[in-house]
DSSP file (Angstrom, degrees, kcal/mol; ACC not computed):
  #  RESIDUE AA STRUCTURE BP1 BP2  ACC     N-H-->O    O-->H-N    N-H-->O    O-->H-N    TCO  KAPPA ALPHA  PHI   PSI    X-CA   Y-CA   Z-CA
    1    1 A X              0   0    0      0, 0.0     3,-0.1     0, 0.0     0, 0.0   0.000 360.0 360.0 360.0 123.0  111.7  128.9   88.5
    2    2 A X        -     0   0    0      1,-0.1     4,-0.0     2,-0.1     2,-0.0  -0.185 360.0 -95.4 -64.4 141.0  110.4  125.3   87.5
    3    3 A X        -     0   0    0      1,-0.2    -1,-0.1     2,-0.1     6,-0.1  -0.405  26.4-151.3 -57.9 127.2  107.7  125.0   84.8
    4    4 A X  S    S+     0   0    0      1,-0.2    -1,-0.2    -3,-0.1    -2,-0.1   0.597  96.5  57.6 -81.3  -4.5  104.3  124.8   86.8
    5    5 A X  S    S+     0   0    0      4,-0.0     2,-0.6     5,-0.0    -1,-0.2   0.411  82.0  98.2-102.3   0.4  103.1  122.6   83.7
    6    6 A X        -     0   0    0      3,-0.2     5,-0.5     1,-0.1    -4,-0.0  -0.869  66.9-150.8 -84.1 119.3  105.7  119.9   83.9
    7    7 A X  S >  S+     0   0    0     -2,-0.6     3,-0.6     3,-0.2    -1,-0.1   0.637  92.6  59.8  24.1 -58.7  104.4  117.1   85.7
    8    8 A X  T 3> S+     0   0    0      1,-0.2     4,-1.5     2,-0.1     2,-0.7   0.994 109.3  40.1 -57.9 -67.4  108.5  116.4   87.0
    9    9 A X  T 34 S+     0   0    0      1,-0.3    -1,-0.2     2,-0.2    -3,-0.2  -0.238 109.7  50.9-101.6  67.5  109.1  119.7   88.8
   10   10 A X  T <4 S+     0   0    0     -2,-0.7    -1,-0.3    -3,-0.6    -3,-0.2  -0.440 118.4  47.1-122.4  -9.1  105.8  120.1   90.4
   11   11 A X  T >> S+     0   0    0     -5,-0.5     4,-3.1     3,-0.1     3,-1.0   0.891 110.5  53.9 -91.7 -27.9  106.9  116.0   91.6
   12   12 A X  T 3< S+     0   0    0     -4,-1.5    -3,-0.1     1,-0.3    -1,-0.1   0.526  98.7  60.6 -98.1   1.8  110.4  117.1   92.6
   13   13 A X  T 34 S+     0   0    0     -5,-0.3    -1,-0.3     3,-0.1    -2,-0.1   0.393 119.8  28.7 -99.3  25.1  109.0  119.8   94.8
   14   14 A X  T <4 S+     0   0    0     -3,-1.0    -2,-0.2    -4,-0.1     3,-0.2   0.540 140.5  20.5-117.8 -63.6  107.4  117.2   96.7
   15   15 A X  S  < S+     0   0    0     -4,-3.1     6,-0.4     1,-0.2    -3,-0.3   0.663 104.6  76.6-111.4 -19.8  109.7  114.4   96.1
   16   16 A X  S    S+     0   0    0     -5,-0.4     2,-0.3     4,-0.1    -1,-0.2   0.646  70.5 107.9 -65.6  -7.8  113.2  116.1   95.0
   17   17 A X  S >  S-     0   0    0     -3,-0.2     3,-0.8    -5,-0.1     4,-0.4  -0.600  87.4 -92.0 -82.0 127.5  113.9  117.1   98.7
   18   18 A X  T 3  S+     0   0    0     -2,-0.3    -1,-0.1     1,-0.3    -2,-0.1  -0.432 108.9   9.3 -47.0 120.6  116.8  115.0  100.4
   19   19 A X  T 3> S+     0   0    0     -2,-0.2     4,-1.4    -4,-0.1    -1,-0.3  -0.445  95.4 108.5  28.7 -13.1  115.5  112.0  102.2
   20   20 A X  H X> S+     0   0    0     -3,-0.8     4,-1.1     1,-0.2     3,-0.9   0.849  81.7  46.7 -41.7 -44.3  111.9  112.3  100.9
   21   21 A X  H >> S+     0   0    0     -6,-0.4     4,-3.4    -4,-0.4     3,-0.6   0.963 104.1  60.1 -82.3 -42.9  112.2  109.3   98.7
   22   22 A X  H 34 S+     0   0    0      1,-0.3     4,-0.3     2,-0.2    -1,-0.2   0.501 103.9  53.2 -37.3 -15.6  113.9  107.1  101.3
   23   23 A X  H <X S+     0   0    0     -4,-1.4     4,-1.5    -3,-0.9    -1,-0.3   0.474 106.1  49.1 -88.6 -19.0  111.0  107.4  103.4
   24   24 A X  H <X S+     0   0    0     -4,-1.1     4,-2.1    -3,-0.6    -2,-0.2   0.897 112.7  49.0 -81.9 -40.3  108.5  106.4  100.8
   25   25 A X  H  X S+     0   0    0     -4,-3.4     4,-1.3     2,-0.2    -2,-0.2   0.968 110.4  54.5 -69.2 -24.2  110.8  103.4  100.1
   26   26 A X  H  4>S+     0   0    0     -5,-0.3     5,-2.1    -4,-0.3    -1,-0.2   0.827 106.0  52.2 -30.2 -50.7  110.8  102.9  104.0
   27   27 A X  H ><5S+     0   0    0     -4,-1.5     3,-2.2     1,-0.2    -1,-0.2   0.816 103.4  58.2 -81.5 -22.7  107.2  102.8  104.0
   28   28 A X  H 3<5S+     0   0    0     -4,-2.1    -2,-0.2     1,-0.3    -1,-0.2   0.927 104.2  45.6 -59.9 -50.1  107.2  100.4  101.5
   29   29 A X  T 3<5S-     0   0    0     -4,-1.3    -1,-0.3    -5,-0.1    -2,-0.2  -0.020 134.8 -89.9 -65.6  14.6  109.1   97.9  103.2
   30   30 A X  T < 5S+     0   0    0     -3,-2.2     2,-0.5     1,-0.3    -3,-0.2   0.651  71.1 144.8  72.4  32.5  106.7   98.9  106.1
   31   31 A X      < +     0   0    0     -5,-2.1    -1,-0.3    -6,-0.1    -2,-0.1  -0.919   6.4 154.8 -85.3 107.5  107.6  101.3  108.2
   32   32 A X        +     0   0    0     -2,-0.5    45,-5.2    -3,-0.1     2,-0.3   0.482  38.8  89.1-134.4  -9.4  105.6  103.4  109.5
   33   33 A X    >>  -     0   0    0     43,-0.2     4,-2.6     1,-0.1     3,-1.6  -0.589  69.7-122.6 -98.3 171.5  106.7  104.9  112.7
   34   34 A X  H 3> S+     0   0    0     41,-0.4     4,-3.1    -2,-0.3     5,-0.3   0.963 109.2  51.6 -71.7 -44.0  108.6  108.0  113.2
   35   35 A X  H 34 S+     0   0    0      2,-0.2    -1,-0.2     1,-0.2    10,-0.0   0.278 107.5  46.3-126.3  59.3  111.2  106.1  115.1
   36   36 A X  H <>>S+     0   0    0     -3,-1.6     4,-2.4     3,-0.1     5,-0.9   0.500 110.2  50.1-108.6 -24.2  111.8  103.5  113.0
   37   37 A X  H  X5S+     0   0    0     -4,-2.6     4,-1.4     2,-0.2     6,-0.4   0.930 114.6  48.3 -75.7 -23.5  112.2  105.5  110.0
   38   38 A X  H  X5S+     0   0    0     -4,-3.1     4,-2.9    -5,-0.3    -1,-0.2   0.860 114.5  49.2 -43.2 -41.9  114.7  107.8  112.0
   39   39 A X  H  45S+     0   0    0     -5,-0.3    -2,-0.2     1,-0.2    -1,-0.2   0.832 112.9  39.9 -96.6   3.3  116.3  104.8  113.1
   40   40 A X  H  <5S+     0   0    0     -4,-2.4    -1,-0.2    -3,-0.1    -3,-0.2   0.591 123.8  45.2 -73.2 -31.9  116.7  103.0  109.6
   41   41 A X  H  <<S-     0   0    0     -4,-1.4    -3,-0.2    -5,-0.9    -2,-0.1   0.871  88.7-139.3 -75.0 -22.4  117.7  106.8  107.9
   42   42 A X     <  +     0   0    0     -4,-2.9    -4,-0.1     1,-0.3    -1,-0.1   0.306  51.8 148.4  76.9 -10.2  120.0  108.1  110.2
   43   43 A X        -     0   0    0     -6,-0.4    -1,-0.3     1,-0.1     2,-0.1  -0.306  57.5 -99.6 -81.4 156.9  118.2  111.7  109.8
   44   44 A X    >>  -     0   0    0     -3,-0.1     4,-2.3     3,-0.0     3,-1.1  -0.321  28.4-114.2 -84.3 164.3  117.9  113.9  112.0
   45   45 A X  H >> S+     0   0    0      1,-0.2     3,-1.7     2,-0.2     4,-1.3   0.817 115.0  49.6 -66.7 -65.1  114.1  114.2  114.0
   46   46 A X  H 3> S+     0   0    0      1,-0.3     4,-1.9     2,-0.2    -1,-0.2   0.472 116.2  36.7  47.8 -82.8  113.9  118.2  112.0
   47   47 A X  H <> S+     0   0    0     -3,-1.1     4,-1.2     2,-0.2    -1,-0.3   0.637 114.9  52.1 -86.5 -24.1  114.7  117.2  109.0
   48   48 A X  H <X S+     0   0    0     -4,-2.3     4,-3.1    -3,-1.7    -2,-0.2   0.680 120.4  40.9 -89.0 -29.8  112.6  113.6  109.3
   49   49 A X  H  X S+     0   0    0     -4,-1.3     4,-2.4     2,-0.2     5,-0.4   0.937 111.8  55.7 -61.0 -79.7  109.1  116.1  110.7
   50   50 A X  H  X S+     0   0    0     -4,-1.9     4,-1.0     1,-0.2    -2,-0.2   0.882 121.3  26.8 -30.4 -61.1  110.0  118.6  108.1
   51   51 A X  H >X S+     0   0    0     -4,-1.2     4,-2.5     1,-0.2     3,-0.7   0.998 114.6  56.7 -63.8 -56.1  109.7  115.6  105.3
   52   52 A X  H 3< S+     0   0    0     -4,-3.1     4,-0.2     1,-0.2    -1,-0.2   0.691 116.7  38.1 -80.2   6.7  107.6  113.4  106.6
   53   53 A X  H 3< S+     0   0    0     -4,-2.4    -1,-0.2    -5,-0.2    -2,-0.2   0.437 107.5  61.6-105.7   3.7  104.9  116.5  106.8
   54   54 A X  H << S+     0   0    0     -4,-1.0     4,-0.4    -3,-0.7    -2,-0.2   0.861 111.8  45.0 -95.7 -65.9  106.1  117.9  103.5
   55   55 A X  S  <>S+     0   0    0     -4,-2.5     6,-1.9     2,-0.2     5,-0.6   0.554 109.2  51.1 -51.9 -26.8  104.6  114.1  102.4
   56   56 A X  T > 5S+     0   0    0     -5,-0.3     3,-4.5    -4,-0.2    -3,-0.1   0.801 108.6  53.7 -97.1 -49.5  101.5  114.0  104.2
   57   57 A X  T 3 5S+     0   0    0      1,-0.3    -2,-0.2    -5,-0.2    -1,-0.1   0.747 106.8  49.6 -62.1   3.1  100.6  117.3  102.8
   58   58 A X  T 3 5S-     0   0    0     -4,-0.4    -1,-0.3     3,-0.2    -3,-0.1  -0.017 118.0-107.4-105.4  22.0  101.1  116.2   99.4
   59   59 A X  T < 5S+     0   0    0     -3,-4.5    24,-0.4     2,-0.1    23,-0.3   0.573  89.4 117.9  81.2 -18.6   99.1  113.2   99.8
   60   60 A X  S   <S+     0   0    0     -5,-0.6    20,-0.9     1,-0.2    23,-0.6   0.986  85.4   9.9 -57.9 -84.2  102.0  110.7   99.7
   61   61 A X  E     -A   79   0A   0     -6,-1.9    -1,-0.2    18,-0.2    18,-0.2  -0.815  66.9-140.9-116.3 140.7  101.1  109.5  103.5
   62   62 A X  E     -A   78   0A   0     16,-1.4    16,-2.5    -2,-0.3     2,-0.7  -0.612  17.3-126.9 -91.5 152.2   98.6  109.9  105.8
   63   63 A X  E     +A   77   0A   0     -2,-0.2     2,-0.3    14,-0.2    14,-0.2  -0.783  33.3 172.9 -99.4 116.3   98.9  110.5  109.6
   64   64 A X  E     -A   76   0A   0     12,-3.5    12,-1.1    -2,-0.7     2,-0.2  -0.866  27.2-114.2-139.0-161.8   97.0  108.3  111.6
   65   65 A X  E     +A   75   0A   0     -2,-0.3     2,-0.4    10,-0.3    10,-0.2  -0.458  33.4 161.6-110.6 143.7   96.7  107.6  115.4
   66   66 A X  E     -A   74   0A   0      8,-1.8     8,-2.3    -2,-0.2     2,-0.4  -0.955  11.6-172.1-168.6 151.2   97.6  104.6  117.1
   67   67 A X        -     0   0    0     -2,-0.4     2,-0.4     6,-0.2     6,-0.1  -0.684  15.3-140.3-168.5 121.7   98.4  103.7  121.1
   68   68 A X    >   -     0   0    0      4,-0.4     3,-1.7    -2,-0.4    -2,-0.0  -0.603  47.4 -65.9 -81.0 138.0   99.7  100.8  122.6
   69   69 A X  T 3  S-     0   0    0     -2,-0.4    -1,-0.2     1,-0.3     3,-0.1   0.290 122.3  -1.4  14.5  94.1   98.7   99.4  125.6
   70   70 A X  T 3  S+     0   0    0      1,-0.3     2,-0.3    -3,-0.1    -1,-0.3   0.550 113.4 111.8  73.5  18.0   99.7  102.0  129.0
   71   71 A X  S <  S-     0   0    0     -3,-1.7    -1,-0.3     1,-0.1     3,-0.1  -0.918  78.1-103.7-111.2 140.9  101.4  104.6  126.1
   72   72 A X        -     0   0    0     -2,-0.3    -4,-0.4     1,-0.1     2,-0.2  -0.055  53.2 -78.8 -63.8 173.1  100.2  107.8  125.1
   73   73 A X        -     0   0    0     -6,-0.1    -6,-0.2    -8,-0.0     2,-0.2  -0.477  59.8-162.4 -72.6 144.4   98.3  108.1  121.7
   74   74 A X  E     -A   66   0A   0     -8,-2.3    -8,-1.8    -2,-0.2     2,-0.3  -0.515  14.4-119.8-118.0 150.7  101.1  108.1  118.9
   75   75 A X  E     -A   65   0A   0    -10,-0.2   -41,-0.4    -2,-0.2   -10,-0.3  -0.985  26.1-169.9 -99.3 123.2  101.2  109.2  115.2
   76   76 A X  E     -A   64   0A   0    -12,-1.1   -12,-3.5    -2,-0.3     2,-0.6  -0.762  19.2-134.2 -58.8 156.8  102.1  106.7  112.1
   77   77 A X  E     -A   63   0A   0    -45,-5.2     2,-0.2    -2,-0.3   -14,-0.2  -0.858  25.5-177.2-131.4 116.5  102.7  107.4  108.7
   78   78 A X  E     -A   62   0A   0    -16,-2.5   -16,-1.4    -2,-0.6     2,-0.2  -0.619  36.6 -99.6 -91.4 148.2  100.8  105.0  106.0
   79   79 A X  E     -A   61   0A   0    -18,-0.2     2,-0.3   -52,-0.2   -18,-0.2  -0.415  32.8-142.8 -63.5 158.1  101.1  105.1  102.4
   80   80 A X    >>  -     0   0    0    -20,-0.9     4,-2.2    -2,-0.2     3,-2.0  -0.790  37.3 -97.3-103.4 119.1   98.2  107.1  100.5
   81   81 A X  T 34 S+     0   0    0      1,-0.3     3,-0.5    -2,-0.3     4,-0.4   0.925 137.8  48.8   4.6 -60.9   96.8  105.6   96.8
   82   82 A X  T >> S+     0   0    0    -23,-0.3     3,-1.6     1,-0.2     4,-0.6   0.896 107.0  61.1 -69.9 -21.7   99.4  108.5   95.4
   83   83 A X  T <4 S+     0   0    0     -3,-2.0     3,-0.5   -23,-0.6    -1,-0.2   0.940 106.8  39.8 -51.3 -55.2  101.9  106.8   98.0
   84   84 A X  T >< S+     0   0    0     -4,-2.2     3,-1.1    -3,-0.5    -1,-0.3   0.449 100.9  74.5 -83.7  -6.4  101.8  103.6   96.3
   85   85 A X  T <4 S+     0   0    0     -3,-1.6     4,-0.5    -4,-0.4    -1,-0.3   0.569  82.4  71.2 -77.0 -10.0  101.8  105.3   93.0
   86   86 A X  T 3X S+     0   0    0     -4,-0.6     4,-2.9    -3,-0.5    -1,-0.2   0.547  74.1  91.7 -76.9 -22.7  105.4  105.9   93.7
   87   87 A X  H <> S+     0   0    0     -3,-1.1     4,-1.6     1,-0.2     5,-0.3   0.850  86.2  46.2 -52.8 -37.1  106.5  102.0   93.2
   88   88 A X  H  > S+     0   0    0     -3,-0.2     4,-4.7    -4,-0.2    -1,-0.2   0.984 116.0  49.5 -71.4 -52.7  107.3  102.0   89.6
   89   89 A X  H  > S+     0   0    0     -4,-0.5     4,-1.8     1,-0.2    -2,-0.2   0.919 112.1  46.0 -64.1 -29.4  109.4  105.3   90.2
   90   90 A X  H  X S+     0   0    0     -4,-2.9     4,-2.5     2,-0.2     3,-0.3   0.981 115.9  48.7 -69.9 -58.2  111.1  103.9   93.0
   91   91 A X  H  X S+     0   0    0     -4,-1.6     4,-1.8     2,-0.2    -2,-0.2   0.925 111.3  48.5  -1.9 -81.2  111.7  100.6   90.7
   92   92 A X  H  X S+     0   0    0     -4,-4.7     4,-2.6    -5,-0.3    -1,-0.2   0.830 110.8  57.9 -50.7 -43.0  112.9  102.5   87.9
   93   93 A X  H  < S+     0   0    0     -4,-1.8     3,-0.4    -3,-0.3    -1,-0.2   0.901 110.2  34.4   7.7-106.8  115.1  104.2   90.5
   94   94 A X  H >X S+     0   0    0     -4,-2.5     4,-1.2     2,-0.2     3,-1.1   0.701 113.6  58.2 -50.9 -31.3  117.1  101.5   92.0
   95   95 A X  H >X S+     0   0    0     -4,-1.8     4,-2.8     1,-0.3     3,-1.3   0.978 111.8  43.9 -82.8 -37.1  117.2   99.7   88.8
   96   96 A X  H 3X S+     0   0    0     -4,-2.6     4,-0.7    -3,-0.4    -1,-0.3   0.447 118.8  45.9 -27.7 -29.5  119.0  103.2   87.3
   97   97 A X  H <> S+     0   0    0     -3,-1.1     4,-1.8     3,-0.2    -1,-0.3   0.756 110.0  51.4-149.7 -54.7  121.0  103.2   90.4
   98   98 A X  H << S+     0   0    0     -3,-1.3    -2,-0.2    -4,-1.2    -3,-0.2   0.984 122.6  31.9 -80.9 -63.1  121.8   99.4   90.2
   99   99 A X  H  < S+     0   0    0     -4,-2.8     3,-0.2     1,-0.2    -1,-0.2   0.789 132.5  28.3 -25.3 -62.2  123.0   99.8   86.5
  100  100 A X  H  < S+     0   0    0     -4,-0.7     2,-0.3    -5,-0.3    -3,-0.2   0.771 124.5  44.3-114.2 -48.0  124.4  103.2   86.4
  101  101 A X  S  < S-     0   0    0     -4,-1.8    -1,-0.2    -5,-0.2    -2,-0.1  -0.595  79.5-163.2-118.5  39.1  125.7  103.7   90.4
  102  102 A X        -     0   0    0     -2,-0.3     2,-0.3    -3,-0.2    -4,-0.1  -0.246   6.4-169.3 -19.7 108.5  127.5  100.2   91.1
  103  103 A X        -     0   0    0     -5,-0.1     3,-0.3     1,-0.1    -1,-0.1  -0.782  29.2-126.9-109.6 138.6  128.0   99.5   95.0
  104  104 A X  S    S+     0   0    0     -2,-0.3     2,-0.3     1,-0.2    -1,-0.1   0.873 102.3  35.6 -64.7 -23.4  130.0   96.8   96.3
  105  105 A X  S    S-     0   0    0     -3,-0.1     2,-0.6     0, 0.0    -1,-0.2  -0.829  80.3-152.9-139.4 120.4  127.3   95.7   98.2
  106  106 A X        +     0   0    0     -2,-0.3    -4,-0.0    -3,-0.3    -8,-0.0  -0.849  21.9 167.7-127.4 111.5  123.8   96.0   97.1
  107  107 A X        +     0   0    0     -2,-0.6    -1,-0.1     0, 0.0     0, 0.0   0.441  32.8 135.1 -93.3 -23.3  121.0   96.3   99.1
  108  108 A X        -     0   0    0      1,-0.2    -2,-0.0   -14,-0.1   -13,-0.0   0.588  49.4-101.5-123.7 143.6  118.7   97.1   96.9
  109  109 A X        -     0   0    0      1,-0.1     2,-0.4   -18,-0.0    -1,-0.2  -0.471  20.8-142.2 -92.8-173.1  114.6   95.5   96.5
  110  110 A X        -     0   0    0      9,-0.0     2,-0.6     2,-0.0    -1,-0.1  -0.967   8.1-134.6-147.3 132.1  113.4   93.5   94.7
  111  111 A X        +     0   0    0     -2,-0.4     9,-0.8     9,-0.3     2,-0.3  -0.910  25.4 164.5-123.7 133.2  110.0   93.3   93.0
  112  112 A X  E     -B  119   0B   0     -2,-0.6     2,-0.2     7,-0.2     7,-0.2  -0.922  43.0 -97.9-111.7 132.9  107.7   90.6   92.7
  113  113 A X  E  >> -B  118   0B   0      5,-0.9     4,-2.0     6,-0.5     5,-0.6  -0.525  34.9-133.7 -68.6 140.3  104.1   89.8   91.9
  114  114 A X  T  45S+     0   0    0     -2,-0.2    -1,-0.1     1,-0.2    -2,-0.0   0.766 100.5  41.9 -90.1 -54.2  102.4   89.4   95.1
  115  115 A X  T  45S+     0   0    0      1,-0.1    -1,-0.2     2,-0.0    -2,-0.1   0.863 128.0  24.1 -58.8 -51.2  100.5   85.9   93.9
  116  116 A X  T  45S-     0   0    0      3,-0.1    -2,-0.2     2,-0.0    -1,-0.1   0.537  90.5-125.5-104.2   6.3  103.4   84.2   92.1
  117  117 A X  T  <5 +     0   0    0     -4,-2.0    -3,-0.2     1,-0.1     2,-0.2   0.948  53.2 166.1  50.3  46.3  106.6   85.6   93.4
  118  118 A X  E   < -B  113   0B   0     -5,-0.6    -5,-0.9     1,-0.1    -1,-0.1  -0.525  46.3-108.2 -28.1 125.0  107.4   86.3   89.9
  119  119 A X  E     -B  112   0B   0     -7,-0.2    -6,-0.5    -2,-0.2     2,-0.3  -0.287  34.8-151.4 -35.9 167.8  110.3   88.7   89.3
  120  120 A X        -     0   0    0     -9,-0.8    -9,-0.3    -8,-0.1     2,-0.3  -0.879   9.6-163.8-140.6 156.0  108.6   92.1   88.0
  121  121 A X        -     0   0    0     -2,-0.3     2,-0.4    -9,-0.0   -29,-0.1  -0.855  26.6-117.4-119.4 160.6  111.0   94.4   85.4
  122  122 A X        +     0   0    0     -2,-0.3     2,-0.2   -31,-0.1   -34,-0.0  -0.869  46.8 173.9 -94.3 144.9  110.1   98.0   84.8
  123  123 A X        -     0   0    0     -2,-0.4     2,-0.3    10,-0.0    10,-0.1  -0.903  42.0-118.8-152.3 158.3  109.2   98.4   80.9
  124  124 A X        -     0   0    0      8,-0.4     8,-0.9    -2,-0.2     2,-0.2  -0.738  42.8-161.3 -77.0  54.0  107.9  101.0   78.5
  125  125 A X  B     -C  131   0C   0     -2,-0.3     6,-0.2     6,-0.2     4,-0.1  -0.409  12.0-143.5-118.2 113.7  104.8   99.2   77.4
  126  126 A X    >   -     0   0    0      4,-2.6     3,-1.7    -2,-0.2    -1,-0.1  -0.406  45.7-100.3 -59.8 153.6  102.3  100.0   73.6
  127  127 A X  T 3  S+     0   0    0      1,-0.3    -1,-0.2     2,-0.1    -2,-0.0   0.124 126.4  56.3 -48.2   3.2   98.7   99.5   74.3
  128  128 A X  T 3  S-     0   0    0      2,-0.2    -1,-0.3     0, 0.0    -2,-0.1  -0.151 121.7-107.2-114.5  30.1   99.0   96.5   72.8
  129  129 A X    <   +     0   0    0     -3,-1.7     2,-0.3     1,-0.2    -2,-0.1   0.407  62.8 145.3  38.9  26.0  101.5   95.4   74.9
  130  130 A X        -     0   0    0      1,-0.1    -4,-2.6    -6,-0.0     2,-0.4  -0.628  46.1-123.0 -77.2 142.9  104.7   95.3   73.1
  131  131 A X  B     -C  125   0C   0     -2,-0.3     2,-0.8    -6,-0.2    -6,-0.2  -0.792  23.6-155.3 -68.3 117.0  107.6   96.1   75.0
  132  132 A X        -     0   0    0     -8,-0.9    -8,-0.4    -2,-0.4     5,-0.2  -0.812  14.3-118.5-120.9 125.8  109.7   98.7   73.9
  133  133 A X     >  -     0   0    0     -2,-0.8     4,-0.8     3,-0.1     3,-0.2  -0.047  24.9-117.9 -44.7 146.6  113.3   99.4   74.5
  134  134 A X  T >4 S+     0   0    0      1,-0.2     3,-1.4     2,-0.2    -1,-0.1   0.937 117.8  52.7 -55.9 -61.0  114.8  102.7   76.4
  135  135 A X  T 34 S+     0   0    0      1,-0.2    -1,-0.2     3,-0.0    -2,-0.1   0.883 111.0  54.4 -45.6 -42.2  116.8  103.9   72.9
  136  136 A X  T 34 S+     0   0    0     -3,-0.2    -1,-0.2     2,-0.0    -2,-0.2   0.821  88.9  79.8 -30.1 -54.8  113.2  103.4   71.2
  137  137 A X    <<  -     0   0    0     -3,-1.4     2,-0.5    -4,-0.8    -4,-0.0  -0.292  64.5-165.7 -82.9 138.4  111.2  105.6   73.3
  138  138 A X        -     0   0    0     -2,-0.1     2,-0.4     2,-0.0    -2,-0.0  -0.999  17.1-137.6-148.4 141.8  111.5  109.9   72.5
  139  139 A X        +     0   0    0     -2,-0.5     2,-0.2     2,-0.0    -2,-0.0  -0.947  28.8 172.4-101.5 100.8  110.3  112.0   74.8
  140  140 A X        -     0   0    0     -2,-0.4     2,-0.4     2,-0.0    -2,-0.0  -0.688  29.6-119.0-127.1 164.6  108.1  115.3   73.5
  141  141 A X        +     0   0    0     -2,-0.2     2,-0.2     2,-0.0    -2,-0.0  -0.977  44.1 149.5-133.1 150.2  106.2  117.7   75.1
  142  142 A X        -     0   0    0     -2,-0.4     2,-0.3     0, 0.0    -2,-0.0  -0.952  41.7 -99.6-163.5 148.3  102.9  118.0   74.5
  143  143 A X              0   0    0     -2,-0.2    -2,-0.0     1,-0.1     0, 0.0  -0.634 360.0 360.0 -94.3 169.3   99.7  118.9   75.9
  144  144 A X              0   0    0     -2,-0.3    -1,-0.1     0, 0.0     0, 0.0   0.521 360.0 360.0 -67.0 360.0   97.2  116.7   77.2
């Protein structure tokens, strides 16, 4: 049974279910209807309900309403605050993925500051802003 005070598995019973995080990176890249994210995942419509309502009840994305012009009224699914709180993990992710999980062809995003088109890295960062390397960093459990 997963620790109900870890902070990971009470996120991976939200986000640890197979495709969940490929629709939050979906939505990132701005996707928002049911079938486009069907038709960029390949999953089946089920499993794609099952998830993407597994995610609006955790707050990831909200359902809202939309209808085009002589079509009945429709649902999309928008990121949420907590949605977007998900960028860094998704970051860290791919970069983990890029690193660790080589592909011959690598699809993979790429993050940038919105103003300067900057590259972005994901970093460990003191409160005084030093950067600190992954081998650096120890991991303790602790309460808040």
């Amino acid at each position: 049974m997963p620790d109900p005070t870890c902070g990971i598995a009470r996120s991976l019973e939200v986000l640890g279910e197979r495709w969940a995080l490929l629709i939050v990176r979906d939505a990132f890249y701005g996707v928002t209807r049911f079938s486009e994210f069907r038709s960029s995942l390949g999953v089946s419509p089920d499993i794609l309900t099952a998830r993407l309502t597994t995610l609006v009840e955790a707050g990831v994305l909200a359902r809202h309403t939309y209808r085009e012009a002589g079509s009945r009224e429709r649902e999309e699914y928008l990121l949420t605050e907590a949605g977007r709180d998900l960028m860094p993990v998704l970051a860290a992710l791919g970069r983990w993925g890029a690193d660790h999980r080589p592909a011959a062809q690598v699809l993979g995003g790429r993050y940038t500051e919105a103003s300067s088109g900057e590259r972005l890295s994901i970093a460990f960062v003191t409160g005084d802003g030093r950067v600190v390397d992954t081998p650096d960093v120890s991991m303790s459990r602790s309460p808040r």
